[in-house]
N, C-alpha and C positions, 0 to 999 in steps of 0.2 A: 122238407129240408129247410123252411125257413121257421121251425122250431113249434108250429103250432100241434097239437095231435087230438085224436080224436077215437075213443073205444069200439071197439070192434063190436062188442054188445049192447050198443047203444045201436049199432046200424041195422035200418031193416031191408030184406030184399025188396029190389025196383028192377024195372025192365033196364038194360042193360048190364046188367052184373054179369053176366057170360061174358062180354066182350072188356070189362078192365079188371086190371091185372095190377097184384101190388107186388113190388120188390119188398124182399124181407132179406137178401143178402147180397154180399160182392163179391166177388171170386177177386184172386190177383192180380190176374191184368184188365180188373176195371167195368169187367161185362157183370151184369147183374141177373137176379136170379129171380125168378118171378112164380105166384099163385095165383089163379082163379080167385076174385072176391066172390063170388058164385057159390063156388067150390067150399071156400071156407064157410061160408054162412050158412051152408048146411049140414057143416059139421061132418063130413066129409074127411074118412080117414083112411091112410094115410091121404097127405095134398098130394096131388102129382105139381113139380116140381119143372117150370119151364124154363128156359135160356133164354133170352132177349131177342137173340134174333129171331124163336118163333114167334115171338107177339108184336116185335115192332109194330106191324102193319094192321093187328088184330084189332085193333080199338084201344083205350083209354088205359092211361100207364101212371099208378101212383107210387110210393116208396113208403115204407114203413122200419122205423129205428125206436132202440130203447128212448123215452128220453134223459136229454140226460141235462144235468143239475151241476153246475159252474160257479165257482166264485168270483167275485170280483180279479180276486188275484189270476186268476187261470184266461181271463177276457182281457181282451182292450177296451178301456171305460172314456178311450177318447170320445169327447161326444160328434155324432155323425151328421152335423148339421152345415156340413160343408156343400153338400147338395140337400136342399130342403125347398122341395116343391111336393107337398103332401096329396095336392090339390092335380097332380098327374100321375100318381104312383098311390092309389089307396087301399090296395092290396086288397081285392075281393074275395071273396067267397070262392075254392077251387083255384086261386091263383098261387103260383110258388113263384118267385122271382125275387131277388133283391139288385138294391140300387150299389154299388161297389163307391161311394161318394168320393173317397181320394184319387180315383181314375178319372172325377167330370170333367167337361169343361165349362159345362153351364148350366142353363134351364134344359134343353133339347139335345145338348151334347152331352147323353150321358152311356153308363156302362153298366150294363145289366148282366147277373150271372143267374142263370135260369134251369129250370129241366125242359125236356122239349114241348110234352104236352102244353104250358102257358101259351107257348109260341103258336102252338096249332089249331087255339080256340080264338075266337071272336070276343076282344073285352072292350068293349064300345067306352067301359067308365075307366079303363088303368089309361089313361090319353096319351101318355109317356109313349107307348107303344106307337102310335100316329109318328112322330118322328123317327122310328127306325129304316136303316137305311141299312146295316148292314151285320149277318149273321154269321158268326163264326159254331159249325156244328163241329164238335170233337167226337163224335163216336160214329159219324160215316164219313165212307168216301163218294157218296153219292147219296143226298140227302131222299127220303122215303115215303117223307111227307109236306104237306102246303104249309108255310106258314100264314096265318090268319091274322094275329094280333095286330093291331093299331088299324087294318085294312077298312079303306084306302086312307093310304100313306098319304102326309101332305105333301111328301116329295112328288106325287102323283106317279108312282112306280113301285112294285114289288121289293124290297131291298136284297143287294145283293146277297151271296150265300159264298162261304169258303167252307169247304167240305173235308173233314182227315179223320181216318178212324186212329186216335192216338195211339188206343192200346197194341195197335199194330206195331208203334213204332220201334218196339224193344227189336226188331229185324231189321232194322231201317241203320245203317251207317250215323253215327254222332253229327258229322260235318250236314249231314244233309237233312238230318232231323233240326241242326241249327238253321238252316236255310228254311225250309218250311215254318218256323215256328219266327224267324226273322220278317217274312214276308205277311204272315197274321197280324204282326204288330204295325207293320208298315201301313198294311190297310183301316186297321182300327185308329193311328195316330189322324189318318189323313180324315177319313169320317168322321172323326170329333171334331177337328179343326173347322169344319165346314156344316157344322151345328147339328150335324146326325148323332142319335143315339145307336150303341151295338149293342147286341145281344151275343151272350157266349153262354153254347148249350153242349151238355151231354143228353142222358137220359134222365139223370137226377141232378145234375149240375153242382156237384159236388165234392167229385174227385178230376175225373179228368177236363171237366171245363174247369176247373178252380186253379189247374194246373195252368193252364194254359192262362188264365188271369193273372195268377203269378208272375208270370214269365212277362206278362206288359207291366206290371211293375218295374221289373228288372231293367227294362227297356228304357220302361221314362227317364230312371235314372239314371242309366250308365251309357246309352245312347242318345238320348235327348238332354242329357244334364237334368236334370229335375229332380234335382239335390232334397225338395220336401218332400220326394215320395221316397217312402221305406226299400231298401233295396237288401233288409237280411231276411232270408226266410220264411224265419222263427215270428217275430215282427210282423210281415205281408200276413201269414196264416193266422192270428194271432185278430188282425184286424177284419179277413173276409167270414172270420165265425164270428167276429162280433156282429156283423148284420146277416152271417147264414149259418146259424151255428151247427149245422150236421158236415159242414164242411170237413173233410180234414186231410191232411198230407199223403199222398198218392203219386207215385212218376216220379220219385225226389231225384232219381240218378239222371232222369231227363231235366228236369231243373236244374241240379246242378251241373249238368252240361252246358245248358244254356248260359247260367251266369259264368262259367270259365268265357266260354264264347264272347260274351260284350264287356267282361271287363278288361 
C-alpha cells in the first residue's frame, strides 16, 4: 500500500507460506478477499478464495494491487517535509506504514496510517513506533491481535487501542456514527498534544482507516479551527495518496456525514 511492489515469480517457497495470505481484492463494504501465497506458488488452480475473517488470526496478511502510474497532475506535489525525521521512520523491509505529515504535531507527535500487520511485528529500527501511545483499529470491534511495534514504549506502557469495525457502520444511525467517529478524534487530538504518536489501522490501511483519517482532517479544521489543514475532500485524498498512493475514497456517505456534522 505504500506503492512499493514486488513479482510473484521472482518469489520462492519458504517455510511459512501456508500461514500468509495476500489480498488481491475489496468487496463493498470494505472486507477483503484473500489467497494462500502457498497456494499460488504452486500454481494451484483454481485459488480457493478466502474472507478475512477466516485468516485474521491465521498468520501474516499482505495486499496485492495493480500498480499504478500517476501524473504530476493527478498527485499533490506539495513537498512532505513538514514532518521530516527520516532518522525514526526508515521504512524497512516488510514494513507498510506512512507518516500522514499535515496531521503532526512534532518529532514523537505524529500520525500514522498503517495496515495491521506493521503494527504486530517487532521493528526495533522504525523508532517512530517507541513513542506510540495510541491505536485507532477500524476493521474490529475488539481487536484480535498484540500489537508489537515500538515495544517497549517509552511511555513505559502498551498504548491505548480504540476498537470499531467501520464497515459495520452502514447499520449504525448517522447521529451516532457521528459521535463515535467524534470521540476517535477527540482521543487522537489529545495524544498528539501530549507528544504521542497514533497509529490508524485497518487491514490494509487504505480505505477504511484512510477514512477515518479523513474525518481528523475534517476535525482540525472545523472543530479545532486549524484553518491550514485541508478540510475539502477531494484535497485531504488527494494528499494521503501522495504519501500512500493505493489509498483511495471509501465510506464517502459516512464522511460526508461527518462533515455536515462539524460544520
Amino acid at each position: 500500500a505504500t506503492g512499493g511492489s514486488i513479482s510473484l515469480a521472482k518469489l520462492r517457497a519458504s517455510p511459512g507460506d501456508d500461514a500468509t495470505y495476500i489480498s488481491i481484492h475489496q468487496q463493498k463494504d470494505g472486507r477483503h478477499d484473500f489467497v494462500c501465497l502457498a497456494h499460488a506458488l504452486r500454481g494451484q488452480t483454481p485459488l480457493r478464495v478466502f474472507d478475512e475473517v477466516e485468516v485474521k488470526s491465521r498468520g501474516r496478511l499482505f495486499y496485492a494491487r495493480p500498480r499504478k502510474t500517476q501524473s504530476l497532475a493527478q498527485i499533490d506535489a506539495t513537498p512532505t517535509t513538514l514532518w521530516d525525521y527520516p532518522e525514526l521512520a526508515p521504512h524497512g523491509t516488510w514494513t507498510n506504514y506512512s507518516v500522514v505529515p499535515w496531521l503532526c504535531l512534532g518529532r514523537t507527535a505524529a500520525v500514522i496510517l498503517s495496515d495491521e500487520e506493521t503494527l504486530c511485528r517487532e521493528l526495533p529500527d522504525e523508532r517512530i513506533f517507541e513513542h506510540l501511545r495510541l491505536v485507532i483499529n477500524c476493521h474490529q470491534d475488539r481487536p484480535g491481535r498484540a500489537y508489537r511495534a515500538g515495544a517497549p514504549w517509552v511511555s513505559g506502557k502498551s498504548p491505548d487501542v480504540v476498537a470499531h469495525a467501520v464497515h459495520t457502520w452502514y447499520s449504525t444511525d448517522r447521529e451516532r456514527t457521528n459521535q463515535k467517529i467524534d470521540r476517535i478524534n477527540e482521543r487522537m487530538w489529545a495524544t498528539l498534544q501530549q507528544g504521542g504518536t497514533v497509529a490508524i489501522h485497518c487491514l490494509a490501511g487504505i480505505h477504511r482507516a484512510a477514512m477515518i483519517t479523513a474525518c481528523h482532517f475534517l476535525y482540525r479544521h472545523h472543530v479545532l479551527g486549524h484553518t491550514n489543514i485541508p478540510c475539502d475532500e477531494a484535497e485531504i485524498y488527494r494528499k494521503l495518496i501522495s504519501v500512500r498512493p493505493h489509498v483511495s475514497p471509501a465510506y464517502q456517505d459516512i464522511l460526508r456525514g461527518y462533515k455536515a456534522h462539524v460544520l
